[in-house]
PDB file of N, CA, C and O in Angstrom:
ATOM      1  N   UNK A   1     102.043  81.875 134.881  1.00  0.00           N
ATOM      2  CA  UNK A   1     101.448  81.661 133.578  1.00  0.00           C
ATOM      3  C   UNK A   1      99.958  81.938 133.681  1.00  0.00           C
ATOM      4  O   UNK A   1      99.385  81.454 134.658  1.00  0.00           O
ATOM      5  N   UNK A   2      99.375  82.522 132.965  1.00  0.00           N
ATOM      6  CA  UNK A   2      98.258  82.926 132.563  1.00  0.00           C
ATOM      7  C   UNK A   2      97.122  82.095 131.289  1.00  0.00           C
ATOM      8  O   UNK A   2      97.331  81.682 130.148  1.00  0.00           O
ATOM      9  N   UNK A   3      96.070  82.123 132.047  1.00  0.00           N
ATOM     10  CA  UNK A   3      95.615  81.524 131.139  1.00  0.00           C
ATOM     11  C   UNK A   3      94.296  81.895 130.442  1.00  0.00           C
ATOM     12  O   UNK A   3      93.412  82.031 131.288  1.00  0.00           O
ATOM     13  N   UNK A   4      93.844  82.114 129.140  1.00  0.00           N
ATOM     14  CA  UNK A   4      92.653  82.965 128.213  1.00  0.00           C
ATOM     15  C   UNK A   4      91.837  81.720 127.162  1.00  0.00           C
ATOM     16  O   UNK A   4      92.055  80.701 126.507  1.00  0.00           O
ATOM     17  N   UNK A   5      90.710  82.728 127.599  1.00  0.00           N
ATOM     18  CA  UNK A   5      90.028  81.340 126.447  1.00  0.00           C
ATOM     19  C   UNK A   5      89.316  82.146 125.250  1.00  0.00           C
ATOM     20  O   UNK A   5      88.522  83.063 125.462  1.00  0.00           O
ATOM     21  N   UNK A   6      89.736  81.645 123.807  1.00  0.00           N
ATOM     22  CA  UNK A   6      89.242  81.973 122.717  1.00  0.00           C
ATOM     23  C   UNK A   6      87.561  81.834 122.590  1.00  0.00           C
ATOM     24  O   UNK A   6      86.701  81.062 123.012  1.00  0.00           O
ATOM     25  N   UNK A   7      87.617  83.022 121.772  1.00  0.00           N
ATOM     26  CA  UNK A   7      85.862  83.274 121.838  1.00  0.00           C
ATOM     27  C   UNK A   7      85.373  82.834 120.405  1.00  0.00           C
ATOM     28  O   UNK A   7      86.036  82.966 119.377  1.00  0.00           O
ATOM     29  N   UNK A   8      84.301  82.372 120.482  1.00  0.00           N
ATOM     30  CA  UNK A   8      84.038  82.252 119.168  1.00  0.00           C
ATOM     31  C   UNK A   8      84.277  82.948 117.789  1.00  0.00           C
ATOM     32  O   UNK A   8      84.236  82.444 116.667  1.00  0.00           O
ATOM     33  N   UNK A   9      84.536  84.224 118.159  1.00  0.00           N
ATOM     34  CA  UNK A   9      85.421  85.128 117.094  1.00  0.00           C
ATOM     35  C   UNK A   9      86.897  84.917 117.024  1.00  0.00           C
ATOM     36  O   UNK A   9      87.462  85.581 116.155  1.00  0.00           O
ATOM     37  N   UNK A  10      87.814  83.948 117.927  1.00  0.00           N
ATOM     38  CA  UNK A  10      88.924  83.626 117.804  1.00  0.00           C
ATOM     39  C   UNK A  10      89.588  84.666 118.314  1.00  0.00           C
ATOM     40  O   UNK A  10      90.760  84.973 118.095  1.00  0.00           O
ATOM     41  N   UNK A  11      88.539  85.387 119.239  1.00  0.00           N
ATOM     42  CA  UNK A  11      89.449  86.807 119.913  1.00  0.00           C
ATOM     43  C   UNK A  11      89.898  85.991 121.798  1.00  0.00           C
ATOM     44  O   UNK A  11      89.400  85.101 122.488  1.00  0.00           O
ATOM     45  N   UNK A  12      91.049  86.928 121.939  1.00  0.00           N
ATOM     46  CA  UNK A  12      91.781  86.254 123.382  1.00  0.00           C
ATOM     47  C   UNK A  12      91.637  87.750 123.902  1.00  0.00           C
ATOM     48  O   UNK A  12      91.574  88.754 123.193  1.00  0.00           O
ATOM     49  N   UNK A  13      91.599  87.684 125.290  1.00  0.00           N
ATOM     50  CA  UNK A  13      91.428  88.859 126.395  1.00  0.00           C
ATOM     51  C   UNK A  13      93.052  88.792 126.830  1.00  0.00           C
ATOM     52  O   UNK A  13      93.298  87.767 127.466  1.00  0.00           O
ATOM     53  N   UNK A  14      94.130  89.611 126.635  1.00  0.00           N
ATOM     54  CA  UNK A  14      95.047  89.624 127.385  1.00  0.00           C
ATOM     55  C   UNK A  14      95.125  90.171 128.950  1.00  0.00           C
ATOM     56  O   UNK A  14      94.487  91.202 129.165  1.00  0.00           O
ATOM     57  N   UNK A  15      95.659  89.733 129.778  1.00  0.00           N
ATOM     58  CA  UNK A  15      95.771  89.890 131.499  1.00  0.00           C
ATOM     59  C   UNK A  15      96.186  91.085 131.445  1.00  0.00           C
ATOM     60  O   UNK A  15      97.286  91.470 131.049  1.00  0.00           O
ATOM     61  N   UNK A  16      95.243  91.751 131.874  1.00  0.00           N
ATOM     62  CA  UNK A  16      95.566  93.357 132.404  1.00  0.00           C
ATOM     63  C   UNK A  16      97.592  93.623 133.155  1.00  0.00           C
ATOM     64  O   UNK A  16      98.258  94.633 132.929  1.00  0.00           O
ATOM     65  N   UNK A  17      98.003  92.594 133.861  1.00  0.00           N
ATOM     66  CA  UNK A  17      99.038  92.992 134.429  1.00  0.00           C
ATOM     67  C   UNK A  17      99.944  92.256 133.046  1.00  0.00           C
ATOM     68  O   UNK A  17     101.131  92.555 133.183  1.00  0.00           O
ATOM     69  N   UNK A  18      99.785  91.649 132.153  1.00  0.00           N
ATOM     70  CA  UNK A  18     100.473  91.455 131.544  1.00  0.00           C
ATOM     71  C   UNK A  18     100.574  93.034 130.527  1.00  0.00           C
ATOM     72  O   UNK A  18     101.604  93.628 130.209  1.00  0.00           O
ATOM     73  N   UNK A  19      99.376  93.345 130.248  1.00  0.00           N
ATOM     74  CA  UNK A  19      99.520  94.367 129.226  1.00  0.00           C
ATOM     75  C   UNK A  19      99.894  95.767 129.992  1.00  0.00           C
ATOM     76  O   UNK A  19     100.141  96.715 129.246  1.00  0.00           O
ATOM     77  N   UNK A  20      99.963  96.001 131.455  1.00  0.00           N
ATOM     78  CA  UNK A  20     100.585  97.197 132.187  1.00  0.00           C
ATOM     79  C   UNK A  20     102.259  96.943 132.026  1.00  0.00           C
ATOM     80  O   UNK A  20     103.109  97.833 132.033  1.00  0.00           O
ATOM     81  N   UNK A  21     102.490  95.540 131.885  1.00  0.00           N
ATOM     82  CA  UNK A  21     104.277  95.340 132.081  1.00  0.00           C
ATOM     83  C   UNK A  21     105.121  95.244 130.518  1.00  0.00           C
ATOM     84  O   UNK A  21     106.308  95.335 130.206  1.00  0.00           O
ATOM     85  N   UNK A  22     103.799  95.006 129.714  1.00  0.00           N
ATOM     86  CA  UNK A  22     105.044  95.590 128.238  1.00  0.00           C
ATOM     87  C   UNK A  22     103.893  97.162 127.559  1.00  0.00           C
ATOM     88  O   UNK A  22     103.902  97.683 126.444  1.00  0.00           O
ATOM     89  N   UNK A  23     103.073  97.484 128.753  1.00  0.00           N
ATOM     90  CA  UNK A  23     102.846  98.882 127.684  1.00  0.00           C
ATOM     91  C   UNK A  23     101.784  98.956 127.025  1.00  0.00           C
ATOM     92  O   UNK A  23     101.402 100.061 126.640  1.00  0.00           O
ATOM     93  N   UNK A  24     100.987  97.685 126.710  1.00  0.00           N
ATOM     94  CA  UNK A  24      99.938  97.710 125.907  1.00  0.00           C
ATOM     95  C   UNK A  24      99.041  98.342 125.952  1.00  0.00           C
ATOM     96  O   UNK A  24      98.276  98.084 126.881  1.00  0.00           O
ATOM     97  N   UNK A  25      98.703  99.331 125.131  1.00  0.00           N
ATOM     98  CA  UNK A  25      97.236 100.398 125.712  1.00  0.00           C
ATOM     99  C   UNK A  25      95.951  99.561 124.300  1.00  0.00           C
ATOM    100  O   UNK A  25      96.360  98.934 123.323  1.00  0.00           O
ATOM    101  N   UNK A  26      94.533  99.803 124.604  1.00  0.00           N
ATOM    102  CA  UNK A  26      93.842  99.846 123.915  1.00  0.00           C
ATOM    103  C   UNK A  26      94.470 100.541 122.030  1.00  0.00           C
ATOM    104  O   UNK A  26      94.970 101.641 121.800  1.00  0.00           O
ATOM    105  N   UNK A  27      94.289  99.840 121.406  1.00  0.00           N
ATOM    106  CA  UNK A  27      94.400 100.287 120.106  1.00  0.00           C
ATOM    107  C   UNK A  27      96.055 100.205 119.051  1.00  0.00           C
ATOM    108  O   UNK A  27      96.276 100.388 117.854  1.00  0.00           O
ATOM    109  N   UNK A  28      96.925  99.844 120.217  1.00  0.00           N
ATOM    110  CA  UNK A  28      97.914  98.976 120.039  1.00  0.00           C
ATOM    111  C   UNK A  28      97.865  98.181 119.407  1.00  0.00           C
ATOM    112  O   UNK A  28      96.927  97.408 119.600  1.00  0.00           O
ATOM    113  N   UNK A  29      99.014  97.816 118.054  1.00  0.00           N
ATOM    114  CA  UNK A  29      98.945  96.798 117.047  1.00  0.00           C
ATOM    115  C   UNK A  29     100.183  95.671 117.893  1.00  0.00           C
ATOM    116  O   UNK A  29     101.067  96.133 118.615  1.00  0.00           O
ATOM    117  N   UNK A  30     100.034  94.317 117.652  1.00  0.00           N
ATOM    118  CA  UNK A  30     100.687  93.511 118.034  1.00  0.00           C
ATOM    119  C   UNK A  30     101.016  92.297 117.068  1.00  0.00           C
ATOM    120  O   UNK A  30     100.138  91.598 116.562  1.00  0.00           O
ATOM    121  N   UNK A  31     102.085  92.160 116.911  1.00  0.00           N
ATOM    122  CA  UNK A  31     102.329  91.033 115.712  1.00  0.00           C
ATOM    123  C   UNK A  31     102.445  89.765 116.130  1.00  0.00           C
ATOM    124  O   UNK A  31     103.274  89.405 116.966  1.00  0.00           O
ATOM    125  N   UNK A  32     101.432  88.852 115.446  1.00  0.00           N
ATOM    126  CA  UNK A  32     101.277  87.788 115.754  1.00  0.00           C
ATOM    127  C   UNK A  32     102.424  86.362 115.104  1.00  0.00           C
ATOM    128  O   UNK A  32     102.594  86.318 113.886  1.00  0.00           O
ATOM    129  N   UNK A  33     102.971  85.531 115.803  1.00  0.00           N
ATOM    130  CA  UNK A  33     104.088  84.419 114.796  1.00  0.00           C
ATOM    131  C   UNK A  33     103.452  83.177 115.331  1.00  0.00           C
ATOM    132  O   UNK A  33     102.980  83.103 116.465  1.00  0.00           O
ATOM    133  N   UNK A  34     103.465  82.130 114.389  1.00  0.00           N
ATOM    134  CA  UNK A  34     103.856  80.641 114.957  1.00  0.00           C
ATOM    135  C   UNK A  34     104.913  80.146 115.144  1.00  0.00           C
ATOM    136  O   UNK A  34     105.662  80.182 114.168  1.00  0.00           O
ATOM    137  N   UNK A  35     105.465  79.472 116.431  1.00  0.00           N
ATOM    138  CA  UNK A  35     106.583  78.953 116.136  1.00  0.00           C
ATOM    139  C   UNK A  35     106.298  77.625 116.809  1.00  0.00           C
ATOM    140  O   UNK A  35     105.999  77.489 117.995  1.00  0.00           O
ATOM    141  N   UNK A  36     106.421  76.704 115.948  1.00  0.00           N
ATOM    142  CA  UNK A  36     106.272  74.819 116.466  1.00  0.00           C
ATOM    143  C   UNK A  36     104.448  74.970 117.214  1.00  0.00           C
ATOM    144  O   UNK A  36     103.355  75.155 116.679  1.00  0.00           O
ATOM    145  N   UNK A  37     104.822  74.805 118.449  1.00  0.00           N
ATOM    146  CA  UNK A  37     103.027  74.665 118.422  1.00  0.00           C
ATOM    147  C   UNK A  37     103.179  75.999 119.629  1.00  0.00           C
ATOM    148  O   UNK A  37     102.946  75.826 120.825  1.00  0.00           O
ATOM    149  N   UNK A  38     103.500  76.979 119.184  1.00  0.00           N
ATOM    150  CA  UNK A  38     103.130  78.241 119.974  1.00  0.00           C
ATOM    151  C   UNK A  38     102.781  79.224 119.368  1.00  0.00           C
ATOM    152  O   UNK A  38     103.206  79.259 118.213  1.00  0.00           O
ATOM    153  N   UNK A  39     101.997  80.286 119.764  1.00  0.00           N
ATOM    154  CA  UNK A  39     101.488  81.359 119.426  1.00  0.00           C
ATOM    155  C   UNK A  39     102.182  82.654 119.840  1.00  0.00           C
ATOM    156  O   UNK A  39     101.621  83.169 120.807  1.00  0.00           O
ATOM    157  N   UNK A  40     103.166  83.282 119.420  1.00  0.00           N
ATOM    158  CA  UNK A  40     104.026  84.436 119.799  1.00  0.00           C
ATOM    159  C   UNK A  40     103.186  85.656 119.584  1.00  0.00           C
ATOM    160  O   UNK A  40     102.825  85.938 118.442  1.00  0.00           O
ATOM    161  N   UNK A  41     102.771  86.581 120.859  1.00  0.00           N
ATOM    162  CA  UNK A  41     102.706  88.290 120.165  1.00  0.00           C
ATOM    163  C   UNK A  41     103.800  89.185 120.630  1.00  0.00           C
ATOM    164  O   UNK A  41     104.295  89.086 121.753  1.00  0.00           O
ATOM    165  N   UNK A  42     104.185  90.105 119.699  1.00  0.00           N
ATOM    166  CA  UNK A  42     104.746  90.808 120.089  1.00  0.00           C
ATOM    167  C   UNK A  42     104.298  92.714 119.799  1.00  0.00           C
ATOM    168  O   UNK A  42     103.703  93.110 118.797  1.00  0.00           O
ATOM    169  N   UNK A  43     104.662  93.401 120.678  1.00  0.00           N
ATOM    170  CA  UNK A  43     103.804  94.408 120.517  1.00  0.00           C
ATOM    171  C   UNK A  43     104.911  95.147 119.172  1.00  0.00           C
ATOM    172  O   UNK A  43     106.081  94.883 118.894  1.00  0.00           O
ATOM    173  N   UNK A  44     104.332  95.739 118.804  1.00  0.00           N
ATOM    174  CA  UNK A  44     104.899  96.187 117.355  1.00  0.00           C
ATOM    175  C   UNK A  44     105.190  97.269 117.479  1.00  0.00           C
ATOM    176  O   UNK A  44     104.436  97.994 118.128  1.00  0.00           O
ATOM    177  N   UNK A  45     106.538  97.866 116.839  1.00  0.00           N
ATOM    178  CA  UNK A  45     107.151  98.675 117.274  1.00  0.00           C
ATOM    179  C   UNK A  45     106.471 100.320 116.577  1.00  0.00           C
ATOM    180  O   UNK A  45     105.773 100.396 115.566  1.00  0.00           O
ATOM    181  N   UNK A  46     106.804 101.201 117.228  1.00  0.00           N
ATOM    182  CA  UNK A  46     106.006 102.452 116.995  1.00  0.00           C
ATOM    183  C   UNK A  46     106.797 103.237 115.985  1.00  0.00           C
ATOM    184  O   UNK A  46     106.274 104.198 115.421  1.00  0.00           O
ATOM    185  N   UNK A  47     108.607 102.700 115.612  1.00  0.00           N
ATOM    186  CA  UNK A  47     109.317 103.197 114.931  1.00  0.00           C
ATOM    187  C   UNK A  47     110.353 102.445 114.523  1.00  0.00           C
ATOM    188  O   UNK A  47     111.499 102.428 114.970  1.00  0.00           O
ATOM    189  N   UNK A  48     109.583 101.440 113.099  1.00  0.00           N
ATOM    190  CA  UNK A  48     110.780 100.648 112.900  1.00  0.00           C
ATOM    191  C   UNK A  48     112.513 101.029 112.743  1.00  0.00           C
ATOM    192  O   UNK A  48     113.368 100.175 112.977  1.00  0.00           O
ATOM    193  N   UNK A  49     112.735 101.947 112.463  1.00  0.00           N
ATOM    194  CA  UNK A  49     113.916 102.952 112.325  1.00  0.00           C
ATOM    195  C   UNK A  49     114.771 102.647 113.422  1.00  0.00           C
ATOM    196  O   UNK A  49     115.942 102.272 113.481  1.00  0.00           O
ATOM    197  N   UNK A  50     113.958 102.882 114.221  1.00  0.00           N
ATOM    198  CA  UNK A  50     114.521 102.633 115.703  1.00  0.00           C
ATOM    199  C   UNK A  50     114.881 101.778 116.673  1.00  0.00           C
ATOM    200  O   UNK A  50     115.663 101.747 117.623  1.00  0.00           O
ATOM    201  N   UNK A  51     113.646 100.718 115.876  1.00  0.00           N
ATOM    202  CA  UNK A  51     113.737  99.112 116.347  1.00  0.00           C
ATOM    203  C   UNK A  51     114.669  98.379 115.914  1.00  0.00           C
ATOM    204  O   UNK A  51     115.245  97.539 116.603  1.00  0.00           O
ATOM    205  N   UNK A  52     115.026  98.736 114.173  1.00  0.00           N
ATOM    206  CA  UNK A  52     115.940  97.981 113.904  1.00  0.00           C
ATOM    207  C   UNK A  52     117.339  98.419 113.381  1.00  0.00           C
ATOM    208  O   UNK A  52     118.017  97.807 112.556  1.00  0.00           O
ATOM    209  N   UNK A  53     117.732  99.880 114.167  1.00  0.00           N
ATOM    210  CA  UNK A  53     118.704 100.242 114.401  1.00  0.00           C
ATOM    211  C   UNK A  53     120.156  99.536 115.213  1.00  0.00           C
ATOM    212  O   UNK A  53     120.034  98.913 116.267  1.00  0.00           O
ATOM    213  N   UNK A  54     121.448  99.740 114.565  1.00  0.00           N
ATOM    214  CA  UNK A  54     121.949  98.738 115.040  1.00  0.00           C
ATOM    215  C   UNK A  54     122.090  97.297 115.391  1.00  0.00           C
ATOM    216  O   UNK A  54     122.775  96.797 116.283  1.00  0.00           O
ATOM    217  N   UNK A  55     121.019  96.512 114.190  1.00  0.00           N
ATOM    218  CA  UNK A  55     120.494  95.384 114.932  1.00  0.00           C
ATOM    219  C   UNK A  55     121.818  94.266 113.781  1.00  0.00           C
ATOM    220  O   UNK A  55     121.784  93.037 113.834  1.00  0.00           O
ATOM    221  N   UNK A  56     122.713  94.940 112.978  1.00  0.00           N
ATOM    222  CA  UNK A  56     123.616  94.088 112.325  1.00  0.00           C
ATOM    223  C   UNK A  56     125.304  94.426 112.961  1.00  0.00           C
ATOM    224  O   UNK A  56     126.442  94.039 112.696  1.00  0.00           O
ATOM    225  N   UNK A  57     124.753  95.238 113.793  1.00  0.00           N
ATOM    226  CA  UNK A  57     126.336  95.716 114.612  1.00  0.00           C
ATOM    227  C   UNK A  57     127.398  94.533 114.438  1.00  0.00           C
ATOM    228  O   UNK A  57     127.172  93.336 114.614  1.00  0.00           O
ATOM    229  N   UNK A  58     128.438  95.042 114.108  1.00  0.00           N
ATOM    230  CA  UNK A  58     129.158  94.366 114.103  1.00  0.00           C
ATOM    231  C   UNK A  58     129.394  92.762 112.849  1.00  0.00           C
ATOM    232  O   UNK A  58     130.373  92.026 112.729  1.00  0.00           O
ATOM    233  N   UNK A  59     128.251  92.739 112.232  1.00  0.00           N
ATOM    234  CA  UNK A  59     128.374  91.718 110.966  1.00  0.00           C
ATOM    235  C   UNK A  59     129.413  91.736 110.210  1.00  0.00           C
ATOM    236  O   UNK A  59     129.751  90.592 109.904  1.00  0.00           O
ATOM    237  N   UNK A  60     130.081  92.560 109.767  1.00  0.00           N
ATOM    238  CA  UNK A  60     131.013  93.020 108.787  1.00  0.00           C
ATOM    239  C   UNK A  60     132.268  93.222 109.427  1.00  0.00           C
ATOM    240  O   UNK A  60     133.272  93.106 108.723  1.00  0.00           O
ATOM    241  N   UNK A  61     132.408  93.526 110.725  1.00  0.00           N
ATOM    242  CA  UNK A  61     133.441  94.075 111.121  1.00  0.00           C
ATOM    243  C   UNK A  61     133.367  95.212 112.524  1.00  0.00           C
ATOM    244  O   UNK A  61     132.512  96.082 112.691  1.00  0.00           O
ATOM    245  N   UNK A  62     134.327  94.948 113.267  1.00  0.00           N
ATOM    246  CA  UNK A  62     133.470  96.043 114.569  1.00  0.00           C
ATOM    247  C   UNK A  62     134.641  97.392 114.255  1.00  0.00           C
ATOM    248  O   UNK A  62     134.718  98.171 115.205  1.00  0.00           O
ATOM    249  N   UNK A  63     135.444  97.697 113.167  1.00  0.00           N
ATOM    250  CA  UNK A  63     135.920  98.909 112.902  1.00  0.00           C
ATOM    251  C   UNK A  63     135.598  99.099 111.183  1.00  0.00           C
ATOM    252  O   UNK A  63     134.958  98.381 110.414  1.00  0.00           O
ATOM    253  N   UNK A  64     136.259 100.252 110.988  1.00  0.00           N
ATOM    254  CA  UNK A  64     136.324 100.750 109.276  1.00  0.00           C
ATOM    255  C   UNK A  64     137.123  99.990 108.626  1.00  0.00           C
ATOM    256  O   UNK A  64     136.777  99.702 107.481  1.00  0.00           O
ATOM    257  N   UNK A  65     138.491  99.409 109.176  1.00  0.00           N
ATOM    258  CA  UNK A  65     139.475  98.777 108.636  1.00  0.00           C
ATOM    259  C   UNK A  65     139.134  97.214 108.201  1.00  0.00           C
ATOM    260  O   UNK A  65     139.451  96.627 107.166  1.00  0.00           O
ATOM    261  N   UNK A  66     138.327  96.706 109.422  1.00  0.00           N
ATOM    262  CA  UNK A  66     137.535  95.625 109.347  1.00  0.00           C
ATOM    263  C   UNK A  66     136.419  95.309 107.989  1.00  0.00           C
ATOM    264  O   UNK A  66     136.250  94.342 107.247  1.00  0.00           O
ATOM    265  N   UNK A  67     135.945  96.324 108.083  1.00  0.00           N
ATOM    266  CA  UNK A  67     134.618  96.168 107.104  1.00  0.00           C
ATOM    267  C   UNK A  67     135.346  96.304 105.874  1.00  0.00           C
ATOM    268  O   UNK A  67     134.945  95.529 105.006  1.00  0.00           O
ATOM    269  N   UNK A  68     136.530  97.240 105.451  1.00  0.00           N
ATOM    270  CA  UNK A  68     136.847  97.418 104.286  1.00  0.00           C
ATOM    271  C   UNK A  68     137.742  96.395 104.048  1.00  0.00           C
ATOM    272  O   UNK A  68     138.450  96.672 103.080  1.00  0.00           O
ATOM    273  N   UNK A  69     137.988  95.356 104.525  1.00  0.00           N
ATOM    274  CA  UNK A  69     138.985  94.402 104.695  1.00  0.00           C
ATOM    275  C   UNK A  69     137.716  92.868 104.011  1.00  0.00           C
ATOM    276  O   UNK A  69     138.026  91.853 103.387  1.00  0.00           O
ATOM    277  N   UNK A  70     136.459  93.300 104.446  1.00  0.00           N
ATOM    278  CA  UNK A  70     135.220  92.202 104.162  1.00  0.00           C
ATOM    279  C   UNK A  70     134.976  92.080 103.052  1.00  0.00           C
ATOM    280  O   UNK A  70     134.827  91.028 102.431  1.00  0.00           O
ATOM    281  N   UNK A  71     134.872  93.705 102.488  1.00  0.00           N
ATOM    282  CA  UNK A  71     134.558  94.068 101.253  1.00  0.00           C
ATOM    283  C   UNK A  71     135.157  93.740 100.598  1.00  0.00           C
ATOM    284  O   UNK A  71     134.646  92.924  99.832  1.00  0.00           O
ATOM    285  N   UNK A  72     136.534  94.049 100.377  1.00  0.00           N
ATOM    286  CA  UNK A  72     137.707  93.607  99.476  1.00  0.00           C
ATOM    287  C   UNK A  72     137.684  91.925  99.354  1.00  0.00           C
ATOM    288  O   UNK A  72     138.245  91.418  98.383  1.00  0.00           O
ATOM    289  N   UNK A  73     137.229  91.337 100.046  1.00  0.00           N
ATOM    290  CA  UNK A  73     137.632  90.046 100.038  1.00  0.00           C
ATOM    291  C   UNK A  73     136.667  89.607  99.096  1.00  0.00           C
ATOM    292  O   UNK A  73     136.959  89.252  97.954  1.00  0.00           O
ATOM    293  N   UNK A  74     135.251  89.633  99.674  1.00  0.00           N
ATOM    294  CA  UNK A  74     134.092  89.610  98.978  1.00  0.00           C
ATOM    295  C   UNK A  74     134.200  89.868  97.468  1.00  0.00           C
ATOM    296  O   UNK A  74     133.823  89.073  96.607  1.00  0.00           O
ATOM    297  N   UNK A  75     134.868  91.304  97.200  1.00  0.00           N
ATOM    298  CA  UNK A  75     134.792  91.737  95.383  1.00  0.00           C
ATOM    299  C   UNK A  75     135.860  90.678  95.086  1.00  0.00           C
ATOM    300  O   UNK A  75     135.762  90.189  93.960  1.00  0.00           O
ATOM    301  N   UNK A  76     136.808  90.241  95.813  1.00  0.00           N
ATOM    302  CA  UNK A  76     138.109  89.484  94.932  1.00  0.00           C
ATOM    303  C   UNK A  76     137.783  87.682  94.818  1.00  0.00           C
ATOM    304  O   UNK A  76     138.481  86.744  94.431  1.00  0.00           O
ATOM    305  N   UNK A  77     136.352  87.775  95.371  1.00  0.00           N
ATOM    306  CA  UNK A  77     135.548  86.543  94.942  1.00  0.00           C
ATOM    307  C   UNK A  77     134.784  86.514  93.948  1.00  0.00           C
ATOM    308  O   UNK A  77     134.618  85.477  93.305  1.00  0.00           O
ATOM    309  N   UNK A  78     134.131  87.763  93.625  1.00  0.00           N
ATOM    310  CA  UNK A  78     133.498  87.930  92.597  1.00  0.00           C
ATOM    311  C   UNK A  78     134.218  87.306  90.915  1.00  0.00           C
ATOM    312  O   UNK A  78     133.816  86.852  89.844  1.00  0.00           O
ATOM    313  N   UNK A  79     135.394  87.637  91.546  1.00  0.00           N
ATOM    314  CA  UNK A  79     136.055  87.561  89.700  1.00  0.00           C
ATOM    315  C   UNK A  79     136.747  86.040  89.592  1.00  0.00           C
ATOM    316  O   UNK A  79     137.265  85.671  88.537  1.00  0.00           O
TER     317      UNK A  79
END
């Protein structure tokens, strides 16, 4: 664990070997979260397309027969 101290601008220095092991170069955007009392970054992806490709696999159904089997059920709730 690593540890950084906020500057009066509320800016943090990230650890050089941390930013060689996910990639981080100078000028890199990184998205910042709170979660409970932590501070999450994550480096932000260069092609959301790509990032969030496949990321519902399988929600509906892991074949065609499946999914059209979801659907149908779903519309015969509607009415």
């Amino acid at each position: 664990m690593h540890s950084v101290k906020l500057s009066s601008k509320n800016q943090i220095t990230i650890p050089a070997q941390i930013c060689r092991a996910l990639k981080i170069k100078k000028g890199n955007k990184l998205l910042i979260e709170q979660k409970d009392n932590r501070i999450i970054l994550t480096p932000e992806p260069q092609d959301y397309v790509e990032y969030y490709y496949g990321i519902a696999k399988g929600t509906y159904g892991k074949c065609a027969e499946e999914m059209d089997e979801y659907v149908k059920k779903e519309r015969e709730d509607w009415e």
